[in-house]
N, C-alpha and C positions, 0 to 999 in steps of 0.2 A: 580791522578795515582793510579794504583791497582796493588798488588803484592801478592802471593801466596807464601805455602814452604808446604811438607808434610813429615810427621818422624812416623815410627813403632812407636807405645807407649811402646813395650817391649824392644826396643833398646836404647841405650844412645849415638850415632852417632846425629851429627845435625840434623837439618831437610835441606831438598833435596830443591833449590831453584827452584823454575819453571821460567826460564832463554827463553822458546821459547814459543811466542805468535804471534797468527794469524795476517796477514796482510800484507801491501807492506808498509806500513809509517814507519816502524821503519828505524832507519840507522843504525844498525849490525845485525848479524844474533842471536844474544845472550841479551837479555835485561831483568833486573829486575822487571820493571811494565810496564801498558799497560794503555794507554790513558783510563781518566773515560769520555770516550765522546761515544753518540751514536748516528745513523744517520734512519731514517723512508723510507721505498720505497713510502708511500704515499707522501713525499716531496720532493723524487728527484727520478727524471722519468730511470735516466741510472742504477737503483740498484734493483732486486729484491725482495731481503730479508733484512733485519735489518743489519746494521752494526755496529762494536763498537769497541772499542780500533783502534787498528793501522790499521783497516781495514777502519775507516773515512779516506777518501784524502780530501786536499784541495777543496774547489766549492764544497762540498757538505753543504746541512743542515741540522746539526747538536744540538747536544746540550751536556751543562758539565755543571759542578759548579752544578748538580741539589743535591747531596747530602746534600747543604747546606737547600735547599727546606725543607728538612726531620724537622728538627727544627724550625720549624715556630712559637713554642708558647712560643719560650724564647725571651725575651726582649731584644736588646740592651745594651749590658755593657759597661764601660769605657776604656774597653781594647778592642773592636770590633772594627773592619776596620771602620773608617767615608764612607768610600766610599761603602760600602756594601748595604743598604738602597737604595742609588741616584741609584747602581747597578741593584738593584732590581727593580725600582719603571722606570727604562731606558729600561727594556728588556732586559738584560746581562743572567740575572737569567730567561731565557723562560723556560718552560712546551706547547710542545704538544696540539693543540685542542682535548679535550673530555678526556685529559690524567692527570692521577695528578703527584707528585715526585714520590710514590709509586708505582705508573706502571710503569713510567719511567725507578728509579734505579733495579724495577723486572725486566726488558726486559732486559737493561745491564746485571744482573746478570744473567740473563738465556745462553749470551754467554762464559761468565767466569765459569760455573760450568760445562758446556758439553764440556767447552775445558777441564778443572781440570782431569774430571771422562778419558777425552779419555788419558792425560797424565798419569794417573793411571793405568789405563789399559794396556796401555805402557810395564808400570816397573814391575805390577805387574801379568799379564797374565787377562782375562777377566771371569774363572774361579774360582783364586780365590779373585779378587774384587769382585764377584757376594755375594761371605759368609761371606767377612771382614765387621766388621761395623765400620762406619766411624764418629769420630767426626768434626764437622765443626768449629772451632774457631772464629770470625768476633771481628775486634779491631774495637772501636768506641768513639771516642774522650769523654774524662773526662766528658766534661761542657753539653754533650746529655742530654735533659730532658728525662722523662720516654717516652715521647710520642714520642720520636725521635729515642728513644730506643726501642720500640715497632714498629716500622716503617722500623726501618730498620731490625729489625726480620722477620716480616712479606712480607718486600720487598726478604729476602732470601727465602723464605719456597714458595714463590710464582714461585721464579727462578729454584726451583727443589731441593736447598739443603736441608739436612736431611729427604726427603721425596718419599725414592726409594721404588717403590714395595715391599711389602713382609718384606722389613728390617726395620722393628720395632727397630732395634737397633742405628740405624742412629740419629746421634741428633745436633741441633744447640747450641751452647753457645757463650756467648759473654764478651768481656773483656775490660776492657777500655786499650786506647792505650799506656801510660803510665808505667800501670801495667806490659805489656805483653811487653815493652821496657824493665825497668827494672831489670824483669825475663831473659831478652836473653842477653842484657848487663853485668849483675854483675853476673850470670851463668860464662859468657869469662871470666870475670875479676878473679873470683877465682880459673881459670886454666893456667890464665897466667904466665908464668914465668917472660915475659920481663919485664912489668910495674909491679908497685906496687899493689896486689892485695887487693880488698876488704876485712876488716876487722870486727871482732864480735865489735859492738859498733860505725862507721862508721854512718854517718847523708848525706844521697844518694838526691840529689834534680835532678829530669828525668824534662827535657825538649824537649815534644814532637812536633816537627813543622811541620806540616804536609802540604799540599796543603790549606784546607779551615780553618783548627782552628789551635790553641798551645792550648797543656794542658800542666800544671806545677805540679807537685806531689811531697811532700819528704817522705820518708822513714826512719826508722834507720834498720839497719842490725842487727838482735836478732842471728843470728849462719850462720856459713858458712860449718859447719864440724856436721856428716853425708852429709847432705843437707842443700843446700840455703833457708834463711828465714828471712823474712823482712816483716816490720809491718809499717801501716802510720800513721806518724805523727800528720797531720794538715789535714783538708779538701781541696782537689785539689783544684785550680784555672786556669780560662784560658779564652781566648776570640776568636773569629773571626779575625782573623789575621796573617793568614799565607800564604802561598807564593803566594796564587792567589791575594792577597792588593796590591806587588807588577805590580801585572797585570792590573787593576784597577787605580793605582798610574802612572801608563806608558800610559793609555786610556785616564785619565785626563792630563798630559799631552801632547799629540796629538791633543786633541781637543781644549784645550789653545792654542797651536801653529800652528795649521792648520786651527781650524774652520767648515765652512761647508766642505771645499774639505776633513777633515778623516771623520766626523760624517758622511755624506752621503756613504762614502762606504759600502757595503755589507758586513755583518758576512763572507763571505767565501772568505773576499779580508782581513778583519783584526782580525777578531773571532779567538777565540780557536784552535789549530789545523790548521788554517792558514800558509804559508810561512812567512806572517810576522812573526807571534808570533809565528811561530819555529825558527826563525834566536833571536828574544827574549830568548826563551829559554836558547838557548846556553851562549848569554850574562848573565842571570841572573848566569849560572851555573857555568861560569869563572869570573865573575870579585870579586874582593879582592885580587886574584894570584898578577896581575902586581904592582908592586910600582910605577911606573911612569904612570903619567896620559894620556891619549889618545882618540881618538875619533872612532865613529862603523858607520857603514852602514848597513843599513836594506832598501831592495829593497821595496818599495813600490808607485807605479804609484799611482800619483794625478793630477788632475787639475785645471783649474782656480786660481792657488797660487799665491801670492802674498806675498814672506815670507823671510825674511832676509838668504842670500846662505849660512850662517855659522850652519843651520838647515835642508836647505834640496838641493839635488844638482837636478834640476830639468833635464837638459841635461840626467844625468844617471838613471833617477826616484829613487833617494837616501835617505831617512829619515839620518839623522847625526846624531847621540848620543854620548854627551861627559862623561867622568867617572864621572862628576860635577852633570849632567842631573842622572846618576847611582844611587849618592848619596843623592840625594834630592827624589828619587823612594827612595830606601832602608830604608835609616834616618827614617821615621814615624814609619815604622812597627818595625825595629830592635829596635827601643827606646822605642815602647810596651811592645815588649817581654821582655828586659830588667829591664822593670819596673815591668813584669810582677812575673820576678828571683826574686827581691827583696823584694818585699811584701811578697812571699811565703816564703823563705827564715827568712824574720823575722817572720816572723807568726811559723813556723819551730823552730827553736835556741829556743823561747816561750818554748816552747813545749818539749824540750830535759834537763834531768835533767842534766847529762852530756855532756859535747862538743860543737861541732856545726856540721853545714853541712859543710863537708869536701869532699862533691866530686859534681861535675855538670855530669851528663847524660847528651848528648845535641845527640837526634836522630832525624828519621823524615828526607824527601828529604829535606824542607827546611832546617833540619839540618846542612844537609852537605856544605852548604853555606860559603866557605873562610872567606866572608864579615861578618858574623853572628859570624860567629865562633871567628873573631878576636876580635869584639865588644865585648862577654862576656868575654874571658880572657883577654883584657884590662880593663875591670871594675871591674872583681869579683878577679883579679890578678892570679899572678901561684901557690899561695896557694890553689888553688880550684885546684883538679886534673879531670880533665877535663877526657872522654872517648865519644871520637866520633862514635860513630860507623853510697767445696766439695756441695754434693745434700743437705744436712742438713745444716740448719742455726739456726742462734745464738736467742734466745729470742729477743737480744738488737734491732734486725733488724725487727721486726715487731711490728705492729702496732693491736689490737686487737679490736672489738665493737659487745660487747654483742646484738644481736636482734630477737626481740620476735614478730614472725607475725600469725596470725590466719586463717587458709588455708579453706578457704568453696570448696565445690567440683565444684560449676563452677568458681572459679577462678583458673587462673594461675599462674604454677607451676614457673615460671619465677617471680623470684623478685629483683626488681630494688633499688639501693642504691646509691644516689648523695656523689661522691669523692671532696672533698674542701681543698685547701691549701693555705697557708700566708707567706711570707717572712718573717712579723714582728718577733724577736726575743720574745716577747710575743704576742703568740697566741689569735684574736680577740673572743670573746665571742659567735659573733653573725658571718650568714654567708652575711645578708645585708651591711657586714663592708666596704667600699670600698679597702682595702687592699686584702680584700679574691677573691680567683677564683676560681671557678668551671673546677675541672680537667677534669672528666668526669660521665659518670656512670657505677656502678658495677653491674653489672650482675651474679646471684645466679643463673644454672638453676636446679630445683632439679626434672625436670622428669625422672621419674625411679628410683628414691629412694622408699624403701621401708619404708611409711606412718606409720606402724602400730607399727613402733619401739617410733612413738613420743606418748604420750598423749592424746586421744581425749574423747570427749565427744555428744552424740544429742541434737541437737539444731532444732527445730522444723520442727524435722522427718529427719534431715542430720547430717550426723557424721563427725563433724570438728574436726579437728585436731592442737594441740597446736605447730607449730612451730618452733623451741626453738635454735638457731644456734650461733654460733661465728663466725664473718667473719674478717680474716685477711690479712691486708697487708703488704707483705712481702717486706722488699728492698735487701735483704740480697741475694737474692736467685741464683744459680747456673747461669742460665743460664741469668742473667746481666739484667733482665727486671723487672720490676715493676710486682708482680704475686700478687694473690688472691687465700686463700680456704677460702671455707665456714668450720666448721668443729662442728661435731654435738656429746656430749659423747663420745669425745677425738678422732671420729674418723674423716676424709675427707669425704663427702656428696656433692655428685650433682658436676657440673662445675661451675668454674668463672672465669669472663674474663671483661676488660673494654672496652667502646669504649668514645674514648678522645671527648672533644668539640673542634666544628672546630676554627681555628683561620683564621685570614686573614693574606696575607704575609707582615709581619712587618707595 
């Protein structure tokens, strides 16, 4: 699911929800996000143009879950769905012939920024949207590697944001999801009258559940008077694991208990966006409410069954779901995430000279989950007070390497630099280590620098030039992406940019 908000930056009024999105699938006329699904006319003959969010119906072909695609070169962790892989490796996780995640989630975004800009225009007349410049914000899960972080950049700029005619001032930045919870959460909370507000010295642990990840982050609160300010603790943590596992946990068992008659259906009899897995939805979305146990019906025509009737009423073409069948879905993933609270948590309290963590953040649609919800405040108890709801960087953020290249006039002004990194807590020597991996390469380009500021000398009859540069990389940097300059005599020189090495999917 995708959801927007947009706020004046000179105003201190919230920001404005965008509440109405295209389509006949929603069921109110007022909704906070919009399906991340999108549907091709070259694979379904009744539709002209691209469709996406609520504008996929049933029986179409489709696709979602592709954001997860975006990260393809992070490993497996202990905390990621088990069933995300067999998902992947089943076809759950499709892409498009000729298409990669990056076209994919550009094409979805290209419908979400022309609806944004026409909602703007709305509010604001088409006048003067045409002079305001606009920033783009894009939240994006903690655990993003650079190159997932660079993809999904690239998937927006592709979609049309930040990239209006003329308005140079238009610009993307990016935030991890946590962060920009945080910020909206403990904002309320130092306004609030009713509850207890956050305080100077307060150890804040955000738990963001989202549709494909949880990120976990803590915080301590350094001031709340002028302005909110809050600094991290401990290095985020988080996995694969959010509310689509449950989806995945409900596939697996269907196909344990049906066999070939569910596996043989069609994506647009039990896929995403489906009636079934919209009558799912609902279930996921209510159950923890009831205390007393009960059983659901989810319409779904099968054949050839042969299956015990306490599972499926074949007379009515009825799937049965007991709260039991609920909690053995849930169970896996909510006891991730929970594992996921405590690790970070003591890694946290570590790290804090005074106190502890004294409050849980718990956002994110999985958030909102009764069932979720009750799991951490029966483990972490009522002592945890629960709330549901700049362009310069530091030295410490970059990374520096002196390089000294010899420029003859038929070579190219374009110089290449291989990116390598280790997880090992010390750094291997060599890049042959089997620990190290090639992130990608750096690309210097310096045509159109003016040569005559370096050093040169003839060299039999050609005047080469001593190339003499620092190239760095930045983590630190504004807009949330892995960035590079070259910079030559204190000052920026030429462009740099990487391009990652491919991975395969998992």
């Amino acid at each position: 699911m995708l959801g927007a908000a947009y706020v004046n930056s000179i105003s201190d009024i919230d920001p404005c929800i965008i509440t109405t999105w295209p389509g006949a699938g929603r069921d109110t006329d007022h909704v906070f996000k919009t399906p991340s699904t999108i549907a091709y006319p070259e694979e379904n003959k009744k539709i002209g143009t691209r469709r996406w969010g609520f504008q996929v119906e049933p029986g179409m072909k489709f696709y979602s879950w592709t954001k997860l695609l975006l990260d393809t070169n992070a490993p497996l962790t202990k905390y990621d769905d088990p069933m995300l892989e067999q998902a992947t490796k089943s076809g759950i996780l499709q892409l498009p012939t000729n298409k990669d995640a990056v076209t994919v989630v550009a094409d979805y975004l290209t419908g979400v920024y022309e609806h944004i800009m026409h909602i703007l225009e709305k509010g604001l007349t088409e006048p003067i949207l045409s002079v305001s410049p606009i920033e783009f914000w894009f939240t994006m899960p903690a655990i993003w590697s650079d190159q997932a972080q660079a993809a999904t950049r690239e998937a927006a700029q592709k979609a049309g944001f930040g990239s209006r005619p003329g308005r140079l001032s238009d610009a993307i930045y990016m935030i991890t999801e946590p962060e920009a919870a945080a910020i909206a959460a403990l904002t309320r909370s130092t306004r609030d009258i009713v509850s207890v507000p956050v305080k100077t010295g307060d150890g804040v642990l955000v738990c963001d559940c989202g549709g494909g990840t949880v990120d976990i982050t803590t915080y301590l609160v350094t001031e709340t008077e002028p302005t909110l300010a809050f600094e991290e603790l401990c290095t985020g943590i988080g996995g694969k694991c959010g509310s689509t596992a449950l989806d995945r946990n409900f596939y697996k068992l269907m196909s344990e208990r049906f066999g070939p008659a569910f596996d043989a259906l069609p994506a647009k009899k039990k896929g995403p966006g489906s009636n079934f897995m919209r009558y799912f939805e609902v279930l996921k979305r209510n159950f923890g409410h009831d205390s007393e146990d009960t059983t659901h019906e989810l319409e779904l025509p099968m054949r050839s069954l042969q299956v015990d009737p306490q599972y499926y009423d074949e007379e009515e073409g009825m799937v049965i779901i007991s709260d039991q069948d609920l909690r053995d879905i849930f169970d896996p993933v909510v006891n991730q995430i929970i594992d996921l609270i405590k690790t970070q948590m003591e890694d946290a309290n570590k790290e804090m000279e005074h106190g502890k963590i004294n409050r849980i953040i718990l956002v994110g649609g999985f958030g909102d989950s009764e069932y979720l919800r009750q799991a951490v405040k029966n483990t972490f108890g009522s002592n945890k007070k629960m709330i549901i709801t700049g362009e310069k960087y530091h030295e410490d953020d970059c990374v520096t390497v002196d390089i000294l290249k010899t420029h003859w006039p038929s070579n190219s002004l374009k110089k290449t630099t291989n990116l390598y990194a280790s997880d090992l807590i010390e750094p291997p020597e060599r890049i042959e280590h089997p620990d190290v991996k090639r992130i990608g390469s750096i690309e210097c380009d310096f045509t159109g620098v003016d040569l005559t500021q370096f050093e040169s000398k003839i060299i039999d009859g050609d005047r080469v030039y001593r190339l003499d540069y620092v190239l760095k990389v930045i983590f630190g940097a504004q807009e949330g992406i892995l960035k590079f300059e070259a910079t030559s005599q204190g000052e920026v020189i030429g462009q740099s940019s990487i391009t990652f090495a491919k991975a395969s999917y998992y």
